[in-house]
Wavefront OBJ file of the C-alpha trace (Angstrom):
o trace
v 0.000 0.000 0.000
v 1.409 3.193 -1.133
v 1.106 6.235 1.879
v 0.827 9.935 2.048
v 1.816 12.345 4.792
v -0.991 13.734 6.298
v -2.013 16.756 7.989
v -3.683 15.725 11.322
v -5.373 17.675 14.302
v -4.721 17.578 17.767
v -7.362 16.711 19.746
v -5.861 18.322 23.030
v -3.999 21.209 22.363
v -5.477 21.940 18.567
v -2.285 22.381 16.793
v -2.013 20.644 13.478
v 0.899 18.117 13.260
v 2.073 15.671 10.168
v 1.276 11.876 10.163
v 3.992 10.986 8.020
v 3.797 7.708 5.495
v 6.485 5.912 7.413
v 4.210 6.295 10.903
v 1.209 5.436 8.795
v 3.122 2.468 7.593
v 3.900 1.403 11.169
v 0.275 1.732 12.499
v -0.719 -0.550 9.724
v 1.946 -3.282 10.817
v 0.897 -3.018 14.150
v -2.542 -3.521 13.730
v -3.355 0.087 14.694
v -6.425 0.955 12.968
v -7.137 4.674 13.772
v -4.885 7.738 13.204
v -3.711 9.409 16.250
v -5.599 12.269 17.672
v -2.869 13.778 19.282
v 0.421 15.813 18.233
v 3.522 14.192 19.162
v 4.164 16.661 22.177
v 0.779 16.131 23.760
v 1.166 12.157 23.484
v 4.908 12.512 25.138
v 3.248 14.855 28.086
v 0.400 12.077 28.237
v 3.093 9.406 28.448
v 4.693 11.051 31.232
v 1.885 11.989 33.092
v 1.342 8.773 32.985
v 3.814 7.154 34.013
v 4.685 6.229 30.775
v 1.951 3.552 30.747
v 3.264 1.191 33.396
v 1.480 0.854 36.430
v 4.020 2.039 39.210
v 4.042 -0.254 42.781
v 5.998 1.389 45.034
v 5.632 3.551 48.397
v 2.887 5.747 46.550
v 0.628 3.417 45.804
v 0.214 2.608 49.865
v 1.367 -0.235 51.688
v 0.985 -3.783 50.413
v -1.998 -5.685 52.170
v -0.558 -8.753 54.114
v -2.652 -11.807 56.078
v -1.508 -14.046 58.618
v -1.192 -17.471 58.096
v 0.480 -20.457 59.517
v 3.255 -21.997 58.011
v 1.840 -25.792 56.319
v 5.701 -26.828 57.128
v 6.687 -25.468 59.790
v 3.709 -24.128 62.318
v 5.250 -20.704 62.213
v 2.747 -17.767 62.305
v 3.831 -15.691 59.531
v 2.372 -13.134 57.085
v 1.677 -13.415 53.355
v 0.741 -10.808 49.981
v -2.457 -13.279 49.470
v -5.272 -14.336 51.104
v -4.746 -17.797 51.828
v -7.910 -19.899 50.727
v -7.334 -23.039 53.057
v -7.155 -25.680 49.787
v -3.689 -24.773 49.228
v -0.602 -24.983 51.828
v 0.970 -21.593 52.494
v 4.577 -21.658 53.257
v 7.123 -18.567 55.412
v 9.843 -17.106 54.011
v 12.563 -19.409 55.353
v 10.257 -22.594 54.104
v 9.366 -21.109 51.236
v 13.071 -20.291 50.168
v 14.400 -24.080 51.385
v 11.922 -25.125 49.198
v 12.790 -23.324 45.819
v 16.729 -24.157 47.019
v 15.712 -27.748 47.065
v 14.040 -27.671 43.656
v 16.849 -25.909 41.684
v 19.692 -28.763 43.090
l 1 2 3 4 5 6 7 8 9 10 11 12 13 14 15 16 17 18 19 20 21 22 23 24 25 26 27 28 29 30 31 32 33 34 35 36 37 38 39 40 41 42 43 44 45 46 47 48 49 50 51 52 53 54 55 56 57 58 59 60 61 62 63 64 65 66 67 68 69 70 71 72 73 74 75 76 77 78 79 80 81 82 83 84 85 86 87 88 89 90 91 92 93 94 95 96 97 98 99 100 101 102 103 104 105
């Protein structure tokens, strides 16, 4: 298929920027099927607002919800990420880790 540059738009800021052939050409072999709608400085300000579309997990996001358990191995009380369900054995740290140890050898 045989592309044209292309005056676009801006949906945000309502400056008009160029959709060149070769961008057009890499939306199609994407799978992209719209143009964009926004110049190339409002999509980088987006990005970073953003956080460049990757979900952060650190100290902003609050702390991490943890449950108490008891160790299946063990008997330790302990605390885990997870809920534990009860139809599955949930392991501490230390049993946990002399478990993967044991697996790798």
């Amino acid at each position: 298929m045989f592309y044209q540059d292309k005056t676009l738009t801006c949906k945000e800021c309502g400056s008009e920027f160029v959709f060149t052939a070769g961008q057009q050409e890499f939306f199609a072999e994407k799978g992209f099927t719209n143009e964009p709608s926004r110049c190339p400085e409002c999509r980088a300000a987006r990005k970073a607002r953003q956080g460049n579309g990757q979900r952060r997990h650190d100290f902003r996001s609050g702390p991490r919800q943890m449950y108490r358990a008891v160790c299946s191995q063990c008997g330790m009380v302990t605390e885990v990420p997870f809920e534990p369900r009860g139809d599955r054995p949930v392991y501490c740290r230390d049993c946990y880790n002399s478990m993967k140890v044991r697996s790798y050898r």
